[in-house]
C-alpha positions, 0 to 999 in steps of 0.5 A: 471508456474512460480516456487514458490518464497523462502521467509524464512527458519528454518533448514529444514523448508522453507517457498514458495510464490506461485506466481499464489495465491500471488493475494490473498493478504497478511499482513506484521506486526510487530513492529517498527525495527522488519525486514517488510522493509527488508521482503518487500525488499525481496518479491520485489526482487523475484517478480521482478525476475519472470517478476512481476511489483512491486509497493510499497511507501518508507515512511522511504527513505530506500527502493531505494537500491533494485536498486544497487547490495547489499554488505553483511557486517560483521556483517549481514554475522555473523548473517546468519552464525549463523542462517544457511542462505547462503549470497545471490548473489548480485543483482540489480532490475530495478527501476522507482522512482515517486514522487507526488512533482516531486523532487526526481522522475517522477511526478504523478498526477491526475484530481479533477474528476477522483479522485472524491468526495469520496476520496476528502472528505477524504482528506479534512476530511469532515463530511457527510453533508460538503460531500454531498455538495461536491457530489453535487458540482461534479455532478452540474459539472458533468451535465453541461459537465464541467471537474475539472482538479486542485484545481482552478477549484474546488475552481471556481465551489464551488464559483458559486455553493455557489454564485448560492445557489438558483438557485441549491436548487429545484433541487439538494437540500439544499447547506450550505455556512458554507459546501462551506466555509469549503470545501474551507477552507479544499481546501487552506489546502491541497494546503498548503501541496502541494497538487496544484502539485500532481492535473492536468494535464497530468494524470498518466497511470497506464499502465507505472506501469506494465513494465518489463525489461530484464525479470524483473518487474520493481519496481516502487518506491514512495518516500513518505517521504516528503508525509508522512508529510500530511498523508491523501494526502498519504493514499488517493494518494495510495487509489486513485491508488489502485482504479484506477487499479480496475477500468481500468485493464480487468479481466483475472481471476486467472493467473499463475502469478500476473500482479503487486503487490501493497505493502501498507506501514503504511496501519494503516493511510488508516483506520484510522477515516475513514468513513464507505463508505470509509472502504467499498470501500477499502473492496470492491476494494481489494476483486475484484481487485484479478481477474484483477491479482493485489496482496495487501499487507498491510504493518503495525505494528499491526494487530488491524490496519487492520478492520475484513472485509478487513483482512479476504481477505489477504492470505499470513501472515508474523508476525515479533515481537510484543511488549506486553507493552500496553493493545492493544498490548496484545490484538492485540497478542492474536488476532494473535495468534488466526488467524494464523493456528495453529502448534502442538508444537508451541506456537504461542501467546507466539512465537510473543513477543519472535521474533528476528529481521529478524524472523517471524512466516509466514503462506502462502497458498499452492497450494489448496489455504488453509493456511499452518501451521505456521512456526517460520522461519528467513526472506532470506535478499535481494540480492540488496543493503539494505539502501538508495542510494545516490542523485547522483544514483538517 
């Protein structure tokens, strides 16, 4: 069994990460600047250690360095000094860096029908009926033995649906030319986002995801900076990825060790306005996805961003400050401080709003699977380069 993952400490307080429950899922939060870069930095570089996969988007262009050995500076060794933290040894993890443009990493794209109508429609942002339309578009196709490869194949078979409205009618149902033309409208959109270079051919293999290297796990990097410009091109996009290892990894049940681990960064644009067969799905894939050996972790500033449903299925916590300026702020303060397991003498609502950076209140679950009591603890830095790496490194 592989040795349980030291992630922070307080003096004689440390806080493991078993790696045979990191399949339970976990919720990183904090405010912006509060130190979730840094902690995800950390998880990766031990995951990786232990011969786990690492899957994770860098949204801020700040994550690549987990790829070069790190140097501590002056001022972060005074700091670990002071908090009684030993400087870690430098270190370097194998990386393979993706982009959906294909400019600063490997391509990855995907086919119109195995993304399929319920995570376009989102992208699209279409209400019900512009969705019905569009599962009937795909199943129209569907019986007819036709495969929607790219967006000129979808655009092509909404014009012969449209154009053939009639003929479709008596056995599909009604199909409004304002839905086709808006679908179509959604679609020249996307394309303006570049969304023509991510659909098509040749699909990504989730397989090359699961790789490891001298005993390492490789980390696959996302550079998602660009992407971040369409938000829903990028929470689909992950959603879509998430959803394929669902689908496609056998069930092994619980294993000594995960067989990838999936960080979910800005999780907040996941949920955000989405429909409630959507919010289902995601409930569903991360409830199930635990016995195919794949751990999520949700990434975001508040906890309010994450719906009851889907917050109930991560585990492992790891709370950085918050800031108590708004009245959701306040509320999602006391809606933290109400779900982590309490610590006799430690005020956890006011504890929140008091965090230094790089500080966290962490609750992670021990061997029997229950919640450990909260700990006030400093995050262990990376061994790895912390900040971007230069396009020649790349």
């Amino acid at each position: 069994m592989a040795d349980p993952l030291l992630i922070a400490r307080h003096d004689g307080i440390e806080c493991f990460l078993l790696p045979a429950l990191t399949n339970r899922h976990g919720l990183i939060t904090g405010a912006t600047g509060t130190g979730k870069t840094v902690t995800l930095q950390t998880l990766a570089e031990q995951l990786s250690g232990i011969g786990v996969p690492v899957f994770m988007a860098d949204v801020k262009g700040d994550l690549t360095g987990i790829s070069q050995a790190g140097h501590i500076g002056e001022k972060l060794a005074a700091t670990l000094k002071e908090r009684g933290i030993e400087p870690p040894p430098p270190l370097a993890c194998p990386v393979t860096l993706w982009d959906v443009f294909g400019e600063q990493g490997h391509p990855v794209r995907a086919t119109i029908s195995d993304m399929g109508p319920l995570l376009l429609g989102r992208m699209l942002d279409l209400n019900e009926t512009q969705a019905g339309v569009l599962n009937l578009v795909f199943k129209v196709a569907d019986d007819n033995g036709l495969l929607l490869l790219d967006l000129k194949d979808l655009r092509a078979m909404l014009q012969h649906v449209g154009e053939n409205a009639s003929q479709f009618t008596t056995e599909y149902g009604n199909i409004s030319a304002a839905s086709v033309g808006a679908i179509q409208r959604g679609l020249l959109q996307i394309e303006s986002q570049g969304g023509d270079k991510f659909f098509g051919e040749p699909m990504l293999n989730i397989q090359d995801f699961m790789q490891t290297v001298g005993g390492k796990g490789v980390i696959n990097i996302l550079t998602a900076d660009k992407l971040m410009n369409s938000p829903r091109l990028y929470a689909t996009f992950l959603l879509w990825m998430l959803s394929e290892l669902f689908e496609q990894l056998p069930e092994i049940g619980d294993p000594e060790q995960p067989k990838l681990v999936f960080f979910f960064d800005e999780a907040h644009l996941l949920f955000k306005d989405a429909p409630k067969a959507l919010v289902e799905r995601i409930e569903l894939v991360v409830r199930l996805v635990r016995s195919k050996g794949v751990g999520v972790f949700f990434v975001t500033q508040n906890p309010l961003d994450i719906p009851d449903t889907v917050l109930a299925q991560l585990g492992n916590r790891v709370q950085h400050a918050l800031r108590a300026f708004t009245p959701r702020d306040q509320k999602a303060v006391k809606a933290t401080a109400t779900t982590m397991r309490p610590k006799p003498g430690l005020d956890i609502e006011a504890a929140i709003t008091e965090l230094a950076v790089g500080e966290a209140l962490v609750s992670l679950l021990d061997a029997k699977g229950r919640p450990s009591v909260t700990e006030r603890v400093f995050v262990l830095p990376p061994g790895s380069q912390l900040g971007p790496i230069t396009p020649a490194q790349r």
